[in-house]
C-alpha positions as CSV (number, residue, x, y, z in Angstrom):
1,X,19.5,-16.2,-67.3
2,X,22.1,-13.0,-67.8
3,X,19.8,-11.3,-65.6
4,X,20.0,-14.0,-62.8
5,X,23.5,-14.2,-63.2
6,X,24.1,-10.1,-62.3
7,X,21.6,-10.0,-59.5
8,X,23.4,-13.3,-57.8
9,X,27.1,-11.1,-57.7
10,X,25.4,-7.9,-56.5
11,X,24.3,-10.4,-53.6
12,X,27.3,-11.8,-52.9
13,X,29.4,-9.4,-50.7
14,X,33.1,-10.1,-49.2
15,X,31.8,-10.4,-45.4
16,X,35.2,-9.4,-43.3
17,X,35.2,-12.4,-40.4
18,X,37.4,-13.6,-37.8
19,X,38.1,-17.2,-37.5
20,X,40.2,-18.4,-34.8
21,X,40.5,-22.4,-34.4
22,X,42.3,-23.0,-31.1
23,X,41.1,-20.0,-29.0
24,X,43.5,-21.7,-26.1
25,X,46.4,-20.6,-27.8
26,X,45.3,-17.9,-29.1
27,X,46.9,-15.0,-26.6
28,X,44.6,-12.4,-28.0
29,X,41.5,-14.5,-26.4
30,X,40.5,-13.2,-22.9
31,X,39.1,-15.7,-20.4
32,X,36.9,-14.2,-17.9
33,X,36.5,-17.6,-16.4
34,X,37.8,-20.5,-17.0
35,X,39.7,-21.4,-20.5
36,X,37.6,-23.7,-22.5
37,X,38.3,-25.5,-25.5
38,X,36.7,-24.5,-29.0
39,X,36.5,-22.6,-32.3
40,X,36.0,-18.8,-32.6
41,X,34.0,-17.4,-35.7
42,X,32.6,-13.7,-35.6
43,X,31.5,-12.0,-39.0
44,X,31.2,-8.7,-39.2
45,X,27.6,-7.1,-40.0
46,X,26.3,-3.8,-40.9
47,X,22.8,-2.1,-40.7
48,X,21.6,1.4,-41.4
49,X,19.0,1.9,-38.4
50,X,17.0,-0.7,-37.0
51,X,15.0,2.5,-36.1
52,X,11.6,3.7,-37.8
53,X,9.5,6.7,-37.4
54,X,6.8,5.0,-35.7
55,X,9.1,3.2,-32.9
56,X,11.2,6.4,-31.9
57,X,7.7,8.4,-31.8
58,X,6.3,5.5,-29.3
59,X,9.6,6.3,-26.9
60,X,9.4,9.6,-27.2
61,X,5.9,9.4,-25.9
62,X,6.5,6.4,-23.1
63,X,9.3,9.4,-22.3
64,X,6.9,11.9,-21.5
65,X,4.5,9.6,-19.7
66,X,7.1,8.6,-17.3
67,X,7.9,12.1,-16.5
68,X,4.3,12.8,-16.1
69,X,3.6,10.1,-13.9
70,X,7.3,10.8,-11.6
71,X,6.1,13.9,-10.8
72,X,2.8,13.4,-10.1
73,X,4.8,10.3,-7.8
74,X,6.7,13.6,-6.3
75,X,4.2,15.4,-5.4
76,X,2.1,12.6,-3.8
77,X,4.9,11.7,-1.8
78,X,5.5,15.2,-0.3
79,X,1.2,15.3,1.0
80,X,1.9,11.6,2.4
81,X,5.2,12.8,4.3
82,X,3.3,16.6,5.4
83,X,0.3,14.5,6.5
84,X,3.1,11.6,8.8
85,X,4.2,15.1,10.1
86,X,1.1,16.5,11.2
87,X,0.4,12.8,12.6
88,X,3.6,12.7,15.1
């Protein structure tokens, strides 16, 4: 039971959070619209990385595909415009 006990208040953290009940009056509130009535409540989380190995190798891959296949877009491009310039 001790042992419960001491994992349960390393769990519980102090979460910092913003609560704002009458954003309306609030002057710190900016509308981009229209004002509209309500409650503000934000809480303030933190992660590491949601990156892994695995997921920044796959972009770095997709990266050098698309650079691949942009050139090879380039360079078909430049025959179809020599060959509308032989045509005219």
């Amino acid at each position: 039971m001790k042992k419960i006990k001491k994992i349960m208040k390393k769990k519980e953290e102090v979460l910092k959070n913003i609560i704002i009940e009458e954003v309306v009056n609030e002057y710190k509130i900016k509308f981009f619209r229209e004002p509209r009535l309500g409650y503000y409540f934000a809480i303030d989380i933190r992660y590491n990385s949601s990156l892994n190995y695995n997921a920044l190798k796959s972009a770095i891959e997709n990266l050098e595909d698309y650079k691949i296949k942009k050139a090879e877009m380039k360079k078909k491009k430049k025959r179809m415009e020599k060959k509308e310039k032989k045509k005219i």
